[in-house]
Structure formats: C-alpha cells, structure tokens
N, C-alpha and C positions, 0 to 999 in steps of 0.2 A: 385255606387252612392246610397246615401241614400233618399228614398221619405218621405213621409209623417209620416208615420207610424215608422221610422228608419230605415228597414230592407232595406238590400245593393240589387239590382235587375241589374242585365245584361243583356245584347242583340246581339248580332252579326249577322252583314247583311252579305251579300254576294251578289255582282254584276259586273257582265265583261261585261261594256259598249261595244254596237253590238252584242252580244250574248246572255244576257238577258232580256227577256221582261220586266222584274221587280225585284225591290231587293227582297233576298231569305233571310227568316229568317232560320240562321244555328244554334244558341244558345241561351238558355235564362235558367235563373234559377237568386234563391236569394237564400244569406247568403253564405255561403263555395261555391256554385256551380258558384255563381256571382263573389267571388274573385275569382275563379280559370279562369273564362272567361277573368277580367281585368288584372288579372296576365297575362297570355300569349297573351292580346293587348299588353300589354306595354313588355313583352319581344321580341315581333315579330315588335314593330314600327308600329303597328297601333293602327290611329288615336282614342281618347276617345273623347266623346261627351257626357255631363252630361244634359239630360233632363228630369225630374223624368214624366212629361207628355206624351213625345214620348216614353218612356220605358215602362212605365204602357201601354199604347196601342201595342205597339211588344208584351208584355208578353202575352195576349191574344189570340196571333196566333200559329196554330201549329208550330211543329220545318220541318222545308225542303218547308213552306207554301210559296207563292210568296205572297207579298205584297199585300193588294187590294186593288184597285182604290180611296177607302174612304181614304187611310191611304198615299197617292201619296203626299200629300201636308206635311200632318209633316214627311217623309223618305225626301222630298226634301232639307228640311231645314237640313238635315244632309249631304247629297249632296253638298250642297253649303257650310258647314261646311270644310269638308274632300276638297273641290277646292279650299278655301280660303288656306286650310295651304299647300298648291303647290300639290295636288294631289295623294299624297300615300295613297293610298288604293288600298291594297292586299283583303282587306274586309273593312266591318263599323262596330262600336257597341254602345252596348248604356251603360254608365256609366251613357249613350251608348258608348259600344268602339266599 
C-alpha cells in the first residue's frame, strides 16, 4: 500500500487464536521488500488490509515482536477485518496483508 509519502510498506501478523497471547509481527519492509510480502499474501489467499495508519505503527516494531497493548485497538480493527471476510487467516498483513 502506498502512504503518505508514496512508498509501498507491508506488514504481516501472525496469530493462532488460544495459542497466542497476541498478534506477532512476522514481516514488514517497503518498496521491493513490501511487494514481495503482498505478493505471497495474495498468492497464499491471505487476507490484504490497506491501512497506511495501522501500518506506519506495525512498522515501528521489531520483526518476531508481540503486539503491545497500545497497539490492541488498531491490530483489532484488523481482526474484525479478516472475521468480516468469513475468517481465513492463516496470518494478517498490512497492505496490511
């Protein structure tokens, strides 16, 4: 997804409801490293979610980091994202895919 600035930035969560205490940021990178994360959402069927907001805040965090409690409310709205379109997720990201 493109934010403010133009450049493309990605994100990818990871979370196995009952198993994790909180989504786990597994990827994040812009330009080439951003398409290469939406590239294989969208070849593996998971969900894209374009918030240039919720993404600029993922990018911030380490990669393997758990979520933190500040950031519960905009990863929810991705939640509710990914349950609205019947619940595939194998992961989250941020286009966010």
């Amino acid at each position: 997804m493109k934010n403010k600035d133009k450049t493309i930035k990605a994100a990818a969560l990871k979370y196995r409801r009952g198993e994790d205490k909180a989504p786990v940021l597994t990827a994040k990178g812009k330009g080439k490293t951003a398409e290469t994360i939406i590239r294989l959402a969208r070849e593996n069927n998971i969900p894209l979610k374009e918030d240039p907001r919720i993404i600029d805040l993922l990018c911030t965090l380490e990669l393997n980091q758990e979520i933190p409690p500040e950031l519960y409310k905009a990863v929810a709205e991705i939640l509710a994202f990914i349950y609205r379109m019947g619940g595939k997720q194998k992961s989250l990201s941020g286009e966010i895919k």
